[in-house]
GUTIVO-531180 format. One line per 10 residues: number of its first residue (from 0); for each residue x, y, z of N, C-alpha, C, CB. Coordinates in steps of 0.2 Angstrom, whole numbers, plus 5000, padded with zeros to 4 digits. Atoms other than C-alpha are relative to their C-alpha. Glycine has a CB too. Layout:
NUM> X:Y:Z:X:Y:Z:X:Y:Z:X:Y:Z | ...
END
This chain:
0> 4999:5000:4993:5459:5501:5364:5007:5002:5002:4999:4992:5003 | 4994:5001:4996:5473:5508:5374:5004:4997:5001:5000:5001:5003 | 4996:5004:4997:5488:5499:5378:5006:5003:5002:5001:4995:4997 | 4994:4999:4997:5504:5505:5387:5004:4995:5001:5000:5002:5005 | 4996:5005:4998:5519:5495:5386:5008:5004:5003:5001:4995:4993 | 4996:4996:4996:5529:5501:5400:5006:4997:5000:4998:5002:5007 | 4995:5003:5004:5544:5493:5392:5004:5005:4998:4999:4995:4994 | 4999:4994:5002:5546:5508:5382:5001:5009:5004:4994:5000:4995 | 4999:4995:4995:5546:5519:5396:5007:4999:5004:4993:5000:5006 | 4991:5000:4996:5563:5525:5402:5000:5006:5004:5008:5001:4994
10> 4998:4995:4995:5573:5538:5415:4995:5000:5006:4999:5007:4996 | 5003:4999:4994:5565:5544:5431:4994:5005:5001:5004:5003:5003 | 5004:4998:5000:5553:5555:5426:4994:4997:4997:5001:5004:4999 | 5006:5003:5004:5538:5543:5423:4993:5003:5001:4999:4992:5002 | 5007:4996:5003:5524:5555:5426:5001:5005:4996:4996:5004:5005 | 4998:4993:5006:5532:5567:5413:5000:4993:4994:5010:5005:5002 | 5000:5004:5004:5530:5552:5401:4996:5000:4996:5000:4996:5002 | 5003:5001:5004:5523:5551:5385:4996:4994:5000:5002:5001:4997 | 5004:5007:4998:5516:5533:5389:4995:5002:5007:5007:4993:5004 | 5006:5001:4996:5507:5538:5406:4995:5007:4996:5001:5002:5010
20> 5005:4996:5004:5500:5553:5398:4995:4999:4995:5003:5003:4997 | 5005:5006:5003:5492:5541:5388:4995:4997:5002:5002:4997:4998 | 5003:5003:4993:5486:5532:5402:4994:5006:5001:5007:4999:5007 | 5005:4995:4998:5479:5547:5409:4996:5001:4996:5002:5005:5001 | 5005:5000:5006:5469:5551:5393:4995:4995:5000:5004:5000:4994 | 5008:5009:5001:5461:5533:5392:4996:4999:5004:5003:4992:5001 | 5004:5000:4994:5456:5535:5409:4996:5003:5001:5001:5000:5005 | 5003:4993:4998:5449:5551:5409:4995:4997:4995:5005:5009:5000 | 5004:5000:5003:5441:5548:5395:4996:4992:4997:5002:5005:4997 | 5003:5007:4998:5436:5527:5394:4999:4999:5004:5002:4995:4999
30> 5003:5004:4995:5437:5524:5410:5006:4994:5003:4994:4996:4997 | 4998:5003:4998:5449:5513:5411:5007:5000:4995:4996:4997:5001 | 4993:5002:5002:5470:5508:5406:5002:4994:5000:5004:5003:5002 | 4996:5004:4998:5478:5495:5402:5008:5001:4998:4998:4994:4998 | 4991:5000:4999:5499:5494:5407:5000:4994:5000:5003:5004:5006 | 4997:5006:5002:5508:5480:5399:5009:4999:5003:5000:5000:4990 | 4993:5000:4998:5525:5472:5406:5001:5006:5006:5004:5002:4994 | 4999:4998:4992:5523:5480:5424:5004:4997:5003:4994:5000:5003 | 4998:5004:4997:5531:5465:5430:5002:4997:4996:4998:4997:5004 | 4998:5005:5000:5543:5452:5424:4995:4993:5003:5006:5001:5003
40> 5004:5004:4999:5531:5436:5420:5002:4994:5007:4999:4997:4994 | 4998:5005:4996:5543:5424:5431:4999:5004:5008:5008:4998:4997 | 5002:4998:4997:5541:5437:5444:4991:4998:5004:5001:5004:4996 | 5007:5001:4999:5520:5435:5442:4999:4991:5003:4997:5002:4991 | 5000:5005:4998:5523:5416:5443:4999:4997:5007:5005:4999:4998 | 4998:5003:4992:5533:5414:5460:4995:5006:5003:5011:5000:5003 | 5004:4996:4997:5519:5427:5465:4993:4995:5001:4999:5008:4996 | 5004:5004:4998:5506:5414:5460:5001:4994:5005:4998:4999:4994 | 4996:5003:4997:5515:5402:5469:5000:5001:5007:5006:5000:4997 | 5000:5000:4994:5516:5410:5484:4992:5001:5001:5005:5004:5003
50> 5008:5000:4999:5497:5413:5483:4997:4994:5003:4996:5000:4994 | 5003:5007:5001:5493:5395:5479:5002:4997:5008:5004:4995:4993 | 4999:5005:4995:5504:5388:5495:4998:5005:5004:5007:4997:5001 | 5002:4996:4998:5498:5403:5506:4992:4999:5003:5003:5005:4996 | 5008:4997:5000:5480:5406:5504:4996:4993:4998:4999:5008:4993 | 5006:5005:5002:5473:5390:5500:4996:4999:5001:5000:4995:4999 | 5004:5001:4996:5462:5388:5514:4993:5004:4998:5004:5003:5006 | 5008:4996:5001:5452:5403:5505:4997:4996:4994:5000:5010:4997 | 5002:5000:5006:5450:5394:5488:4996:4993:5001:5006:5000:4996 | 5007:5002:4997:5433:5388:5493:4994:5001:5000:5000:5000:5004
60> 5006:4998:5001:5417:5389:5488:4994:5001:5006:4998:4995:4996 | 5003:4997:4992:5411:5397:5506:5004:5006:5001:5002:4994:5008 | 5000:4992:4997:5412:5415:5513:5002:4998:5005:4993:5005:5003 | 4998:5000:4999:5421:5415:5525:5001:5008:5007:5004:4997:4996 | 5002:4994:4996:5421:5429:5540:5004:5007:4997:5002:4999:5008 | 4999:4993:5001:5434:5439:5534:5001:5002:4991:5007:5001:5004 | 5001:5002:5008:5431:5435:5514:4991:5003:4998:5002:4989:5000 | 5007:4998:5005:5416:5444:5503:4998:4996:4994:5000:5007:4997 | 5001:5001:5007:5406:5435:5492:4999:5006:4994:4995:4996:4999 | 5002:4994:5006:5403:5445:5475:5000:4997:4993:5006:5006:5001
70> 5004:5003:5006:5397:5432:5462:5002:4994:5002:5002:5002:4991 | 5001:5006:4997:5394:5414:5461:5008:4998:4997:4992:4995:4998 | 4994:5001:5001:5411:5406:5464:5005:5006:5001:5000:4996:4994 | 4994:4993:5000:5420:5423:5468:4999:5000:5007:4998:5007:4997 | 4998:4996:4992:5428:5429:5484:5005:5006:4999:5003:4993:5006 | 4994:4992:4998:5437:5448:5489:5001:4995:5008:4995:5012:5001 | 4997:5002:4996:5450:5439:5500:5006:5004:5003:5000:4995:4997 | 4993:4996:4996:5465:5448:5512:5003:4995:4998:5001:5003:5008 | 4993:5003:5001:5481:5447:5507:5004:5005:5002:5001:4998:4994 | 4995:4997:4994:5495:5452:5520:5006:5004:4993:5006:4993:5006
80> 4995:4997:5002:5507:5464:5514:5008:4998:5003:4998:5007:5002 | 4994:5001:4997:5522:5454:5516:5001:4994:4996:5000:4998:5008 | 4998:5001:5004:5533:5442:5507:5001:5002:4993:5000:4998:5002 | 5001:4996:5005:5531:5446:5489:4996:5003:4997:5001:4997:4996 | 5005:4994:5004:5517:5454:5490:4999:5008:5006:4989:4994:5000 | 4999:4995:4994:5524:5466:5502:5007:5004:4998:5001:4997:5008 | 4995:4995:5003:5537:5472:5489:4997:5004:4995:5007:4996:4997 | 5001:4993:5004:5535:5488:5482:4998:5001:4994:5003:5002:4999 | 5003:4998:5009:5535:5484:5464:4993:4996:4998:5006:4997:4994 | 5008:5001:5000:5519:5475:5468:4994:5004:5003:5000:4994:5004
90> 5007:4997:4996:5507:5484:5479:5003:5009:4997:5001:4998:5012 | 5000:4992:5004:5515:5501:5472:5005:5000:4993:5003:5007:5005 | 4994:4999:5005:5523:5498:5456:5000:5007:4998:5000:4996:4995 | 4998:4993:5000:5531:5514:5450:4997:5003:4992:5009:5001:5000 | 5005:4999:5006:5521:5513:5433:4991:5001:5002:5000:4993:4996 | 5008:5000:4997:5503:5510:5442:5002:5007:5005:4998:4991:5006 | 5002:4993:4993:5507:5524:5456:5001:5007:4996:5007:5001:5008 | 5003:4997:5004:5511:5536:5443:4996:5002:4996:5000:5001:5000 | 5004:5001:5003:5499:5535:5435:4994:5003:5004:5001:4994:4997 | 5006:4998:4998:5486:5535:5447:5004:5006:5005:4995:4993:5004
100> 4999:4991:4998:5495:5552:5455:4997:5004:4996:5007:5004:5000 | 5006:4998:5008:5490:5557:5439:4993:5000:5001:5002:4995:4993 | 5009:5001:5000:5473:5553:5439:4997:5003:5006:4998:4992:5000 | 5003:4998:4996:5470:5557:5456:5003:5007:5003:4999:4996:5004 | 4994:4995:4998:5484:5568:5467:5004:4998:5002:5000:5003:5004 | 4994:5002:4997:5500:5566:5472:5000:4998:5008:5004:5006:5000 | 4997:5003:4992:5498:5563:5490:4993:4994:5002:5000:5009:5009 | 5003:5004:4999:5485:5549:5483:5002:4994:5006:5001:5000:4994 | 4996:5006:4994:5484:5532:5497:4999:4995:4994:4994:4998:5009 | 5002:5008:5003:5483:5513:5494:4995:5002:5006:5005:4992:5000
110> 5005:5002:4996:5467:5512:5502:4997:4992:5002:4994:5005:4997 | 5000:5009:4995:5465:5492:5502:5003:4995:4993:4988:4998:5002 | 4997:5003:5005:5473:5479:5495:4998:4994:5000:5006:5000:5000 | 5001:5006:4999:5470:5460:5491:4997:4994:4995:4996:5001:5004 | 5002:5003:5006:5464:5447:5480:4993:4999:4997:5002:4994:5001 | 5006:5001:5000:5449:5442:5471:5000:4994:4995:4996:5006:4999 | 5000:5004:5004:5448:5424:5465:4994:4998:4999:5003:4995:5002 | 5005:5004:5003:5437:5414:5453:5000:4994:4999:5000:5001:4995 | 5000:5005:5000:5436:5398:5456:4997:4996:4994:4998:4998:5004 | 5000:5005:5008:5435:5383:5441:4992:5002:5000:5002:4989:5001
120> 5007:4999:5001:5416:5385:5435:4997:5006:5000:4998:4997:5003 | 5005:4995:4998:5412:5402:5440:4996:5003:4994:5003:5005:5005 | 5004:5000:5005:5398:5408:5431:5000:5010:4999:4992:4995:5003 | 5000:4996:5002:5395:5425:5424:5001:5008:5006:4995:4998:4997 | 5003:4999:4994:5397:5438:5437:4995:5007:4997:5006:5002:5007 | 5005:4995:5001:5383:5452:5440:5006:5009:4998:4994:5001:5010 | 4999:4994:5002:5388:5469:5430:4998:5006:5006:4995:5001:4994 | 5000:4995:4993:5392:5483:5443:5006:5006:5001:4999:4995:5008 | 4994:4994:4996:5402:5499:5451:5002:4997:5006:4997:5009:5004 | 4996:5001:4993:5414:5496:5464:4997:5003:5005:5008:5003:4999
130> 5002:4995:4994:5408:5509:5473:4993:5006:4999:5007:5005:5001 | 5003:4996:5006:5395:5520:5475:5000:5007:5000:4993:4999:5001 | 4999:4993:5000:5393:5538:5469:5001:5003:5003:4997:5002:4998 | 4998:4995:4993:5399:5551:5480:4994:5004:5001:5008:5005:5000 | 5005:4994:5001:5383:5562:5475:4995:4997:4996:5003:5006:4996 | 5008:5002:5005:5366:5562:5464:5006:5001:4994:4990:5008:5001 | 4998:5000:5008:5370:5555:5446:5001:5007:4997:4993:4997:4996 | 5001:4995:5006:5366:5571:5440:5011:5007:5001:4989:5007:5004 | 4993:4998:5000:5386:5577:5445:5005:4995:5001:5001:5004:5005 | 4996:5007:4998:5395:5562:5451:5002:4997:4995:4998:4995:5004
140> 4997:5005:5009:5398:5554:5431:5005:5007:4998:4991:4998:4992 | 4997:4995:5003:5405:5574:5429:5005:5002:5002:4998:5005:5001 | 4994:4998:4994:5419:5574:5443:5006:4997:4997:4998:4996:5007 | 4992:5003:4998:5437:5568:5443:4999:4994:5002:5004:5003:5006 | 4998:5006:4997:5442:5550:5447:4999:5002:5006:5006:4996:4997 | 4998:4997:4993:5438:5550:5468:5007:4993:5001:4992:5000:5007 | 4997:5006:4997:5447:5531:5468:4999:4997:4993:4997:4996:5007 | 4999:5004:5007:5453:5518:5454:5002:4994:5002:5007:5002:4995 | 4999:5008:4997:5454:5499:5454:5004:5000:4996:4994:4994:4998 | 4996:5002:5000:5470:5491:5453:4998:4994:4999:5003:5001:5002
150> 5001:5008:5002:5470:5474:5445:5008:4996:4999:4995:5000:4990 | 4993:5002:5004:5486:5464:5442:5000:4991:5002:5008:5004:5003 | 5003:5008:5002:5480:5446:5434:5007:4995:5005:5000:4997:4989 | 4995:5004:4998:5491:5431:5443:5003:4994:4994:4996:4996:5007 | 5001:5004:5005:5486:5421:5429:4998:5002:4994:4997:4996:5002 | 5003:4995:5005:5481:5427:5411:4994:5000:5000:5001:4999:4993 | 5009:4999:5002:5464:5433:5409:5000:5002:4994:4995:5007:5005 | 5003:5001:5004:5456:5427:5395:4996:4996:4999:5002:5000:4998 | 5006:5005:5001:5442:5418:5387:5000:4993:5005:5000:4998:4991 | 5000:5009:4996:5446:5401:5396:5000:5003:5007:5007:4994:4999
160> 4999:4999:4991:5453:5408:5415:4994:5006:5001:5009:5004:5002 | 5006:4993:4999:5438:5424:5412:5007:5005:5001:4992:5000:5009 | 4998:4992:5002:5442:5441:5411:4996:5004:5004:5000:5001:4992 | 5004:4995:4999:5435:5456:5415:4996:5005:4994:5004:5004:5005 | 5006:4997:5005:5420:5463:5404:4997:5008:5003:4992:4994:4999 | 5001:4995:4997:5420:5481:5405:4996:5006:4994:5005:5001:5002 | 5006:4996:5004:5408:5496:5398:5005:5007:4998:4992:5004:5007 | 4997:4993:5002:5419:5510:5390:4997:5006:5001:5002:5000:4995 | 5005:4995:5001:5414:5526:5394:4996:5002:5006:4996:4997:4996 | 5005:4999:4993:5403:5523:5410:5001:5003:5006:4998:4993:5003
170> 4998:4997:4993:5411:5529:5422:4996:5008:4998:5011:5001:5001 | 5004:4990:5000:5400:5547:5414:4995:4997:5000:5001:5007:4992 | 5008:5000:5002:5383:5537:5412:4998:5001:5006:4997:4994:4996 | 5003:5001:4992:5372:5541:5426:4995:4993:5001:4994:5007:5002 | 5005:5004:5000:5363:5527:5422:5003:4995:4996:4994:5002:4998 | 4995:5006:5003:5369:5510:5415:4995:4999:4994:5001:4992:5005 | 5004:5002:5004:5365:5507:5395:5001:4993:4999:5000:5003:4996 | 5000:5007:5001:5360:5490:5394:5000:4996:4992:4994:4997:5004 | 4999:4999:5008:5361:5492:5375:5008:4997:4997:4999:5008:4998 | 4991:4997:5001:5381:5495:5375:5001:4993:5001:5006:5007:5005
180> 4995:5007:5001:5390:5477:5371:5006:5001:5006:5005:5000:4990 | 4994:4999:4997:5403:5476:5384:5005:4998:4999:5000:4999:5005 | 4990:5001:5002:5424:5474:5381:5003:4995:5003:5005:5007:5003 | 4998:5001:4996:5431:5460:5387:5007:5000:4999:4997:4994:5003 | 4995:4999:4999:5448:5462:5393:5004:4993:4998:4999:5001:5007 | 4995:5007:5000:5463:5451:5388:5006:5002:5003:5001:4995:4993 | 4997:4998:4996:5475:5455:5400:5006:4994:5003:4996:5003:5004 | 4994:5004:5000:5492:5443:5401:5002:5003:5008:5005:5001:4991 | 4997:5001:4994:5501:5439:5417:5006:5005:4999:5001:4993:5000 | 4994:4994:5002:5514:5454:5420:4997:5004:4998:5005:5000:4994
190> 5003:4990:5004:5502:5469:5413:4994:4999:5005:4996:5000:4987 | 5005:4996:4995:5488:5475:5423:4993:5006:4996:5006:5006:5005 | 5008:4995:5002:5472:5485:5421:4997:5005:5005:4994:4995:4998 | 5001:4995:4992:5467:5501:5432:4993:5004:4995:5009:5007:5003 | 5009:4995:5000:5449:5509:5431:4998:5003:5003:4994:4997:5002 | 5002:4993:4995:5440:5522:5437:4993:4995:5005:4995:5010:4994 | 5006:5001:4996:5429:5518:5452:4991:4999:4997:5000:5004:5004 | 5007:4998:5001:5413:5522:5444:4999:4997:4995:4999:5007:5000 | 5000:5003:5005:5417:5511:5428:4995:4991:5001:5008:5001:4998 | 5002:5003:4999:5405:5498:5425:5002:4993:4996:4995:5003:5000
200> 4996:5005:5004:5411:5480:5422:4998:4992:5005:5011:5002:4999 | 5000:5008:4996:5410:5460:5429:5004:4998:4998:4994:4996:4999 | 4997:5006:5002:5419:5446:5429:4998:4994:4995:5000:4998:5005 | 5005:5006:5005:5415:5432:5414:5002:4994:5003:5003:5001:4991 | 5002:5005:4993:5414:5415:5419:5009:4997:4997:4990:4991:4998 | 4993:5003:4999:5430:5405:5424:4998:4992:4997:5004:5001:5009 | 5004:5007:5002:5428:5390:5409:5008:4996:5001:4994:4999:4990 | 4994:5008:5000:5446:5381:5415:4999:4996:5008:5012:5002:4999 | 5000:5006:4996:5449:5368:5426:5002:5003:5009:5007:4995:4996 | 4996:4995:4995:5458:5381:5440:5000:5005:5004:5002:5000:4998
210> 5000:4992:4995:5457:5395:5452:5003:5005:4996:5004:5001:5008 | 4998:4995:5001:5460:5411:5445:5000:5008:5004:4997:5000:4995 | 5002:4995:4995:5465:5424:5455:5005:5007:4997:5003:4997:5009 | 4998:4995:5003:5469:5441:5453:5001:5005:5005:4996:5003:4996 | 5001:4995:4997:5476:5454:5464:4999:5006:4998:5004:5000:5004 | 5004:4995:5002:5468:5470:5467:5003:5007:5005:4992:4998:5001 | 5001:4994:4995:5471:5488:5474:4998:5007:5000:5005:5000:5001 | 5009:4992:5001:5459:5505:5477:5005:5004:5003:4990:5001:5007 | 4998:4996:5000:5470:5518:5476:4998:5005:5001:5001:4999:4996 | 5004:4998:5000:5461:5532:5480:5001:5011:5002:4997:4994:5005
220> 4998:4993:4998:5460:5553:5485:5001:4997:5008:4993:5008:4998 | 4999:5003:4992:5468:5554:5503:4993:5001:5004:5006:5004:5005 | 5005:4999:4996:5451:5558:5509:4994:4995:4999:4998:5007:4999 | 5003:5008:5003:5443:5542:5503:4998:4994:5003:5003:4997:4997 | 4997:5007:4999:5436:5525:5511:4996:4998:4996:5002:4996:5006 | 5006:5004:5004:5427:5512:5504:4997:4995:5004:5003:4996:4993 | 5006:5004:4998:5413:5506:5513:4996:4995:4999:4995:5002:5001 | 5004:5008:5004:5403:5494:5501:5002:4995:4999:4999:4999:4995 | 4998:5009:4999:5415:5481:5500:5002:4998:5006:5006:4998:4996 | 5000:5002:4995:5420:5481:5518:4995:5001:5006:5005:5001:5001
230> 5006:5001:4995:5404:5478:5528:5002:4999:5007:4994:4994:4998 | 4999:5004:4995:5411:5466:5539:5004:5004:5005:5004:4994:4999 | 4994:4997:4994:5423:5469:5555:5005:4997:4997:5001:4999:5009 | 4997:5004:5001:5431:5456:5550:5004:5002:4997:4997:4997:4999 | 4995:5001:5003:5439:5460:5537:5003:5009:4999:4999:4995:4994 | 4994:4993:4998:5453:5473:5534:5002:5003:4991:5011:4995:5005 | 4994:4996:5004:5459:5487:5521:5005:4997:4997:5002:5004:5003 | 4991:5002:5002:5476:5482:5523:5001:4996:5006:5008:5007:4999 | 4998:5005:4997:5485:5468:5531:5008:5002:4999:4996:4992:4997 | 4992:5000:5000:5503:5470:5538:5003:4998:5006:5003:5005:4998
240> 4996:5002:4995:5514:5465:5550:5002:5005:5004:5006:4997:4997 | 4995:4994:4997:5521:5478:5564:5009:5001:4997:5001:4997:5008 | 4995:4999:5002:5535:5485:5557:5002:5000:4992:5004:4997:5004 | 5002:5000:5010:5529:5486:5537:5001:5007:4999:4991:4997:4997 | 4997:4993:5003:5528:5504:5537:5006:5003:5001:4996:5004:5002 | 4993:4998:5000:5544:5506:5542:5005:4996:4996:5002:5000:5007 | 4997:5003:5006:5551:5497:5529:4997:5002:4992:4999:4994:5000 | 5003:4998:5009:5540:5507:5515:5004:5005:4996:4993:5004:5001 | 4995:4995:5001:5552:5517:5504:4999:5008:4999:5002:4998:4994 | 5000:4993:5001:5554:5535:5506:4993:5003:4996:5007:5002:4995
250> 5005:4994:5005:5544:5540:5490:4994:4996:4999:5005:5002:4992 | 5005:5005:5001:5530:5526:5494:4997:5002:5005:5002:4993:5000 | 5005:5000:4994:5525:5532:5512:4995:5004:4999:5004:5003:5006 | 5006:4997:5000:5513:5545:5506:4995:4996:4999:5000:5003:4995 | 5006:5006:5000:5502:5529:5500:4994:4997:5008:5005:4992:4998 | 5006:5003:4993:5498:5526:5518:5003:5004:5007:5002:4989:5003 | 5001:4995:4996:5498:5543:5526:4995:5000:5004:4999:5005:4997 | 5006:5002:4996:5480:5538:5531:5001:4995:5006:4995:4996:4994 | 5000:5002:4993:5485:5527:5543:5006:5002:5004:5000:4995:4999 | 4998:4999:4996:5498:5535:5551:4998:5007:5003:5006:4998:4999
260> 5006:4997:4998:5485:5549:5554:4997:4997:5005:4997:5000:4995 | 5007:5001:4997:5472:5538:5561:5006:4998:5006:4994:4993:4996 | 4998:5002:4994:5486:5530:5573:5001:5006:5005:5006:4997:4999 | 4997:4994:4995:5491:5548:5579:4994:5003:5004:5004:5005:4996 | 5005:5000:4997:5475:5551:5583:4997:4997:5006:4997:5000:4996 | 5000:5002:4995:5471:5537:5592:5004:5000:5008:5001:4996:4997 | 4996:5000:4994:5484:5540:5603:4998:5005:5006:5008:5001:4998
END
């Protein structure tokens, strides 16, 4: 199994890196990467921290209008793009973004961001794509990454807090083998995991005492959305404050080209 530890990664040119270059390789051809030490843990901490005093209201065994279930004891919950989760080295870190330029294109978006907790007990979740195919099986496993899941645990995922059990590989099968043993992830607080959309994986059960949450972000080609997980009206892509994008840095605004597009249109 792949692992990047972007510790080792120096200078300014980190898509010229022998570490994402690696990355890239694992994705193109597993499905998936993991990048270690993205974040300072004490960082990940006061991040869980503001979760916990923020968002508690979701950490609740009820759907909620602007909240998706998606296994028993799970929820894809919004989360605002504002205090620590509205700094940069979160929602675009400069390890996660090139990487996925790489994988996709340079004038790749963030197409949605937000969490996705496991509350104490949850039980196994159902094996599945994020998304579905852009085409008939018979080309769509042949294609390019169109969009990648961003993962970045709050808490470690492992055997006790669950993890994520994934299919190496799948992202090419047209069909899911129910044969193949799946991988589960052990993924420490500060390192991250990014997937190809099409890669097939679940959540394993959450056997401690405590919520486990994880934020998440779909990266994606600029021509991209993702319908399946947002049915509702209710709930939102991205969540921010007026006057967020104008505080996005220079070499970050490409991420959310898509929406200042759609506003200009509106007008």
């Amino acid at each position: 199994m792949t692992r990047i530890d972007c510790r080792q990664i120096s200078g300014d040119d980190l898509a010229g890196s022998e570490q994402v270059r690696l990355a890239f390789d694992s994705l193109t051809r597993h499905g998936f990467a993991i990048l270690d030490h993205v974040l300072p843990q004490e960082r990940v901490r006061a991040l869980n921290a503001e979760f916990a005093a923020g968002y508690d209201r979701y950490l609740q065994n009820s759907e909620l209008d602007d909240t998706l279930k998606v296994g028993n004891k799970r929820y894809m919950i919004p989360v605002a793009l504002s205090g620590g989760f509205g700094d940069p080295l979160v929602y675009a870190n400069p390890f996660v973004v090139a990487l996925a330029r790489h994988v996709l294109e340079p004038d790749a978006i963030l197409e949605s961001f937000g969490a996705v907790v496991s509350l104490a007990g949850s039980r196994q979740q159902h094996i599945h794509r994020d998304g579905r195919l852009l085409f008939d099986s018979a080309i769509s496993t042949m294609l390019p990454a169109h969009a990648l899941t961003f993962v970045l645990p709050l808490v470690d995922m492992n055997d006790i807090n669950g993890t994520t059990a994934i299919s190496p590989g799948s992202h090419r099968w047209k069909v899911r083998n129910e044969e193949a043993p799946p991988v589960a992830l052990d993924v420490p607080a500060g390192s991250c995991v990014l997937w190809d959309f099409r890669l097939y994986h679940g959540g394993t059960s959450n056997r401690s005492d405590a919520t486990r949450p994880i934020l998440y972000g779909t990266y994606s080609r600029h021509w991209y959305r993702d319908s399946r997980n947002f049915e509702k009206k209710e709930q939102r892509h991205l969540a921010f404050d007026e006057g967020f994008l104008d505080s996005v840095p220079e070499d970050r605004r490409s991420l959310f080209a898509h929406l200042v597009a759609a506003d200009a249109m509106a007008r």
